[in-house]
C-alpha distance (Angstrom), angle and dihedral (degrees) to the residues before:
residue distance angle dihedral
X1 . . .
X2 4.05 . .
X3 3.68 90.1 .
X4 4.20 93.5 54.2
X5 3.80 89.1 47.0
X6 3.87 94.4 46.2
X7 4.16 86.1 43.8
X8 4.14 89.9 47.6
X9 3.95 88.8 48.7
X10 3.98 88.4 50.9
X11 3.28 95.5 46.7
X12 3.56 94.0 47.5
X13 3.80 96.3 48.8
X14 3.82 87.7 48.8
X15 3.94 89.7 55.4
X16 3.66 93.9 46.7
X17 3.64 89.0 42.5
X18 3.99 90.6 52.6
X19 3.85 102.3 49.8
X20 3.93 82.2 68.0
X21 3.63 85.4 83.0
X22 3.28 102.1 35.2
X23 4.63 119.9 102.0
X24 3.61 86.0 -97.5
X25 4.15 105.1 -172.9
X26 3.85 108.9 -90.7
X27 4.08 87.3 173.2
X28 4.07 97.2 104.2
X29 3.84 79.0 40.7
X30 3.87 108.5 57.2
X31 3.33 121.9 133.6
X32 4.49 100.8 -177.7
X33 3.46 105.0 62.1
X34 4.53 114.0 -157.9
X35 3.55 99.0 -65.7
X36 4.16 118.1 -160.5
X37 3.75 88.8 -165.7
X38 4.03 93.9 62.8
X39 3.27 118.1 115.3
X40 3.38 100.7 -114.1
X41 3.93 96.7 49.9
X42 4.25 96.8 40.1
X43 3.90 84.0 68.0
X44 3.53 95.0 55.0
X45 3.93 128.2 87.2
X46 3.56 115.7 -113.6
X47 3.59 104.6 -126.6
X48 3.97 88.9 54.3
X49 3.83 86.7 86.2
X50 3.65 102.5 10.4
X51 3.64 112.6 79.1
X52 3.77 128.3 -168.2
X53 2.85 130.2 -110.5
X54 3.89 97.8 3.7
X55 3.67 130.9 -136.3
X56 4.05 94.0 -89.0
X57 3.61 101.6 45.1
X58 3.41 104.2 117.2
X59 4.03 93.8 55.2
X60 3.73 90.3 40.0
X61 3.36 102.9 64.6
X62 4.08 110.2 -38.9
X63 3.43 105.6 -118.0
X64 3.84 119.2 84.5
X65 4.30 104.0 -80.9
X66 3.92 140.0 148.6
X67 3.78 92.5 -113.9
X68 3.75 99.1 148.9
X69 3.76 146.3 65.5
X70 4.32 109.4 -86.9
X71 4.18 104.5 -95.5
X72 3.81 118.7 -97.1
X73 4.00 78.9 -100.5
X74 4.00 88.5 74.7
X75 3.77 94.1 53.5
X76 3.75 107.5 30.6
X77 4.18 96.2 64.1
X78 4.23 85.6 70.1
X79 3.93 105.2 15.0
X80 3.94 99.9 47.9
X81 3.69 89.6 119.9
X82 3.69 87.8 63.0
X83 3.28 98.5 43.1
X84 3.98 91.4 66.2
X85 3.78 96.9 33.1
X86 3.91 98.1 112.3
X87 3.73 137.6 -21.3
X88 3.84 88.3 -78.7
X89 3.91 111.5 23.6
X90 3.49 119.7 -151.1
X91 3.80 91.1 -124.8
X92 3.77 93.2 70.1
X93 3.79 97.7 71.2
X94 3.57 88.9 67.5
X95 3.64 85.5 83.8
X96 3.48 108.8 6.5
X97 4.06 128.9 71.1
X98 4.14 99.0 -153.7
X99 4.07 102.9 23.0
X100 3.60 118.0 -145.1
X101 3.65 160.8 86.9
X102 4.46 85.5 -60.0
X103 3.93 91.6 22.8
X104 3.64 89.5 106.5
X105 4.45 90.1 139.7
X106 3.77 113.2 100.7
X107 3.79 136.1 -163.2
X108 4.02 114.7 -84.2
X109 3.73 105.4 -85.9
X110 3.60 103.5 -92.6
X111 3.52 104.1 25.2
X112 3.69 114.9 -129.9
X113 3.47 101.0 -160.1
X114 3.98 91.9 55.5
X115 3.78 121.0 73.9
X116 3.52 120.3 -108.2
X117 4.10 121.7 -116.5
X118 3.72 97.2 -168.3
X119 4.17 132.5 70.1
X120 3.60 115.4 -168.4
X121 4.36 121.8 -114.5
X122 3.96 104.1 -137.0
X123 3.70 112.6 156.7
X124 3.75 102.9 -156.3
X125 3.61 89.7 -163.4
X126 3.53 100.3 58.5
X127 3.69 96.5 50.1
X128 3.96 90.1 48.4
X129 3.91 91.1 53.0
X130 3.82 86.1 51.4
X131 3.56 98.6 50.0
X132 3.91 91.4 50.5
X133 3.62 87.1 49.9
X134 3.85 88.8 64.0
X135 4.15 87.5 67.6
X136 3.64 127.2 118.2
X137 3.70 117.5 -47.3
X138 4.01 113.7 -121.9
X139 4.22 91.5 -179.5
X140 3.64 81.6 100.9
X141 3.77 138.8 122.3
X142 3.52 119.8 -78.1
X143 4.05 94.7 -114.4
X144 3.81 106.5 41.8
X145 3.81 140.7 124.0
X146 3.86 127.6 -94.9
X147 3.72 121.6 -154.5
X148 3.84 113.0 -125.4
X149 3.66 126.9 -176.3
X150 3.79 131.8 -162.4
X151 3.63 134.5 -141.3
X152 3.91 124.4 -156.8
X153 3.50 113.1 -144.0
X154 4.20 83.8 -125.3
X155 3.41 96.9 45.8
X156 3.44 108.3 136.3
X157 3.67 100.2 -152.9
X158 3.69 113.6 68.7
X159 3.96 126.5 -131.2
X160 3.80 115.5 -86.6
X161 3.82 112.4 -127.8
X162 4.24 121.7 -155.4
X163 4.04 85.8 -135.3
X164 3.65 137.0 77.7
X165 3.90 102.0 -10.6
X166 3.69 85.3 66.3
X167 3.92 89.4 89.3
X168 4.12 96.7 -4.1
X169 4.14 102.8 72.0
X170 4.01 118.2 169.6
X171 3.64 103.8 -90.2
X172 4.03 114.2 -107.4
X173 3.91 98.3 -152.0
X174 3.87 121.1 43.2
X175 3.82 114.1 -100.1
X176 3.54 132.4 -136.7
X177 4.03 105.1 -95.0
X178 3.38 146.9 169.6
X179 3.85 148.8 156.5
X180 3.19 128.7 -64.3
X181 3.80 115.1 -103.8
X182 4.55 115.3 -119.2
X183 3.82 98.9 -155.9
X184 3.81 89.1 174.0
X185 3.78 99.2 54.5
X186 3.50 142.7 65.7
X187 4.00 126.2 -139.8
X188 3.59 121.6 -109.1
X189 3.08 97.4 -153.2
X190 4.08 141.2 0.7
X191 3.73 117.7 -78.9
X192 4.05 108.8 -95.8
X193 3.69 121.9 -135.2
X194 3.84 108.1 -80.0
X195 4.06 126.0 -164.4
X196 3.35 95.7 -175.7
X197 4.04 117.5 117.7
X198 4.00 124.7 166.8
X199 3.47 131.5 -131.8
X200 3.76 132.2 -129.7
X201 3.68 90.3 -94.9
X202 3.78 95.3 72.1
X203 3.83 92.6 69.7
X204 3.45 144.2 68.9
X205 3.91 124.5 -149.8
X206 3.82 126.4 -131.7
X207 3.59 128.9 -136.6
X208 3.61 109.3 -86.1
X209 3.83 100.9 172.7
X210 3.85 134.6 42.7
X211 4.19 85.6 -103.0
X212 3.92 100.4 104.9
X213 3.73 87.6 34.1
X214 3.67 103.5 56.0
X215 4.44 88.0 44.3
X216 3.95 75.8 90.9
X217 3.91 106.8 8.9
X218 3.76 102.4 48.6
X219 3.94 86.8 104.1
X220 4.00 114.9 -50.2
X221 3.83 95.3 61.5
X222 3.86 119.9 62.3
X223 3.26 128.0 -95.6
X224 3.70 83.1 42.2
X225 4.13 126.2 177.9
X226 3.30 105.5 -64.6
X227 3.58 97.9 48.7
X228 3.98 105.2 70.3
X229 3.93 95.2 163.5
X230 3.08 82.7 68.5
X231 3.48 98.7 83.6
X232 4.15 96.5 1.7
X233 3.35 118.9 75.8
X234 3.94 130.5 -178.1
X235 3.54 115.1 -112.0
X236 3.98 141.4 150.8
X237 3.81 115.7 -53.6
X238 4.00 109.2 -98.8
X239 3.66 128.2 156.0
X240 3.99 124.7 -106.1
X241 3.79 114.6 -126.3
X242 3.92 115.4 -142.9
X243 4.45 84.1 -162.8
X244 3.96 111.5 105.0
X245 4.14 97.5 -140.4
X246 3.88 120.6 -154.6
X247 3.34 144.6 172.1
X248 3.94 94.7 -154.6
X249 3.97 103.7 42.0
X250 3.47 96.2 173.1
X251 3.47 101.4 61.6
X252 3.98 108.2 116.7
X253 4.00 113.3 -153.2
X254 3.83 84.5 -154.9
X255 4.05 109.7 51.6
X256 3.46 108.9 120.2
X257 3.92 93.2 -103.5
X258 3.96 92.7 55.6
X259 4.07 102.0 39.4
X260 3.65 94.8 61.2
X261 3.76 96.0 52.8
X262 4.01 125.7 85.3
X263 3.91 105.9 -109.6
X264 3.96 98.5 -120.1
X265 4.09 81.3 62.3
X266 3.81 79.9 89.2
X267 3.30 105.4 12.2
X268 3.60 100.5 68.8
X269 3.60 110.6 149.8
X270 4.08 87.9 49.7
X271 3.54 85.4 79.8
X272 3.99 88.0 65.0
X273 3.14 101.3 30.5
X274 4.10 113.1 117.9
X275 3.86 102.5 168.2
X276 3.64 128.3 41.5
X277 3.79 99.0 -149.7
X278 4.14 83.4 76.5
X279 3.24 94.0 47.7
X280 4.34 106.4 117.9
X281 3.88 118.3 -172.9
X282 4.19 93.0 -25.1
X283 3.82 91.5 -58.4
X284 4.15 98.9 -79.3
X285 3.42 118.0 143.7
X286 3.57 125.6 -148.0
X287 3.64 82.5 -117.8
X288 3.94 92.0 65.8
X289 3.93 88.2 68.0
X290 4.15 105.9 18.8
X291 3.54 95.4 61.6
X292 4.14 99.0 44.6
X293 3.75 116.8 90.9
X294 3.91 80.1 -123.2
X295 3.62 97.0 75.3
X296 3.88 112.5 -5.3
X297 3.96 95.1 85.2
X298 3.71 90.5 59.1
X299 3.93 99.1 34.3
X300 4.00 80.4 58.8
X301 3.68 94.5 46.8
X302 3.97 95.9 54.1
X303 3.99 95.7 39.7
X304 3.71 80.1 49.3
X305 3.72 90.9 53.5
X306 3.57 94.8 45.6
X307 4.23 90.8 56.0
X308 3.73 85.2 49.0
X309 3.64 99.0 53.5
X310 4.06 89.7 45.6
X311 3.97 90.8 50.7
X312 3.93 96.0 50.6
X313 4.18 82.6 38.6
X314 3.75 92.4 -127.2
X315 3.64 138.3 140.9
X316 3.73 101.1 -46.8
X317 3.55 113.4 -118.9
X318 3.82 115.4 -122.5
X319 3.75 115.4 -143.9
X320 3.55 119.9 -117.6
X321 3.61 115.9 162.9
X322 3.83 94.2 91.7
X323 4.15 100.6 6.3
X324 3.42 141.4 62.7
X325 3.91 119.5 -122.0
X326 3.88 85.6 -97.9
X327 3.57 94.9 60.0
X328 4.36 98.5 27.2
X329 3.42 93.0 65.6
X330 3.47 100.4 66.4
X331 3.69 125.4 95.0
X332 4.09 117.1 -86.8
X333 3.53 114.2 -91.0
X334 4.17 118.9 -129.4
X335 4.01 84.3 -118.6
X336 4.01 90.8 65.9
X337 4.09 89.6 38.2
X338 3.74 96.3 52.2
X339 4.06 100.2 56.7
């Protein structure tokens, strides 16, 4: 009996002793996460992995789009080694949450709890000369017909503009939002309690797929498909924020005095704007609403207000015709003193 315990015991020891060396399944484990800055994958073009449009884009968002991992086809032809190395190889969680031979769920495509390596070329300015090159043709004969349309003044359905809305449309949930942080002032005073909330219809969405890209770039327009360095380029990891940030919360794209304008009204720098790293709260000036009979009068009346308070050293007054208490309790800026 003593010698088939002590044998059971060895035998154990030596199994336990054995899976040491064994590929045991590092994948849950992995510390280096797919990398497109390595040296082995910066040399290599993108389309030799990235295929478009992938196998799912007609569910994903129905319009030709890259909106899935690269096939094991784009991996295999240099990593085939690590593909075999184990019953669960490391290289697999790169894509997949629960690696193995049934592991067949993958991360969300992108993954928002991984950094991203890649900001995105979009020259506002050449876009905006493009669509005001898709105007009215004059190369006409001398006697012909020009369209003209009306607008009454109680029309209920506002003008539509060739600009902006082309890839910016009013947003039909209500995002995540916030104010805008002032690292390089200090309060006057604490925020006051603030009711005020905003509804869907004071923002605009960004393109967050390739869809109102490839309308022109799918393969006439240059950079086309196949080229994404074209308008990716590799940068330092940062994180995307889904929160829309402004200074002026309570500006509403669709009040009556906004929805009739043309969007580079206010946005006036957008039209020169070629990278979107320099891009500061979309490009408006104070100017675009301070000197306008829409909004100076009252921009003047609370700045005045504010001086008032400061001069009779009472409560100071927080403005709160375009901001929030979080932002209107700051001090005035030179830009909204110098109209």
């Amino acid at each position: 009996m003593k010698s088939r315990v002590r044998i059971i015991l060895v035998l154990a020891f030596v199994m336990l002793f054995g899976t040491s060396f064994l590929n045991v399944s590092t994948a849950q484990r992995r510390k280096d996460s797919f990398s497109h800055a390595s040296k082995s994958h910066v040399k290599i073009n993108c389309s030799s992995c990235h295929k478009n449009p992938t196998a799912n884009w007609v569910t994903a968002r129905g319009y030709p789009d890259v909106a899935d991992y690269p096939g094991h086809a784009s991996c295999i032809g240099c990593h085939r080694a690590d593909f075999f190395a184990g019953n669960r190889p490391v290289i697999c969680a790169g894509c997949h949450t629960n690696p193995g031979p049934r592991g067949s769920a993958r991360f969300p495509f992108p993954v928002r709890t991984r950094s991203q390596e890649f900001t995105t070329i979009f020259p506002h300015d050449v876009h905006q000369n493009l669509i005001a090159s898709n105007g009215p043709k004059n190369d006409v004969a001398v006697a012909h017909f020009v369209t003209a349309s009306f607008t009454r003044a109680d029309d209920p359905k506002p003008p539509a503009f060739n600009n902006c809305a082309v890839c910016h449309e009013t947003s039909a949930i209500l995002p995540k939002f916030g104010s805008r942080v002032l690292p390089l002032l200090s309060p006057l005073a604490d925020a006051t309690a603030d009711t005020f909330v905003p509804t869907a219809a004071f923002f605009k969405n960004s393109p967050n797929s390739h869809a109102s890209c490839f309308t022109c770039h799918y393969q006439n327009q240059k950079p086309d498909r196949n080229n994404c360095a074209g308008c990716h380029v590799l940068t330092a990891p940062y994180f995307e924020s889904d929160e829309i940030a402004r200074y002026s919360l309570k500006f509403n794209h669709l009040s009556t005095n906004h929805v009739n304008k043309d969007c580079t009204t206010c946005h006036v720098r957008i039209t020169q704007n070629t990278d979107l790293k320099t891009m500061t709260s979309a490009d408006v000036p104070i100017q675009a609403c301070s000197t306008s009979s829409c909004h100076g009068p009252a921009i003047a009346e609370e700045i005045g207000k504010r001086g008032a308070a400061m001069a009779a050293k009472q409560q100071i007054f927080q403005c709160n015709y375009c901001h929030t208490p979080e932002i209107g309790r700051f001090p005035v800026p030179p830009s909204h003193q110098n109209r």
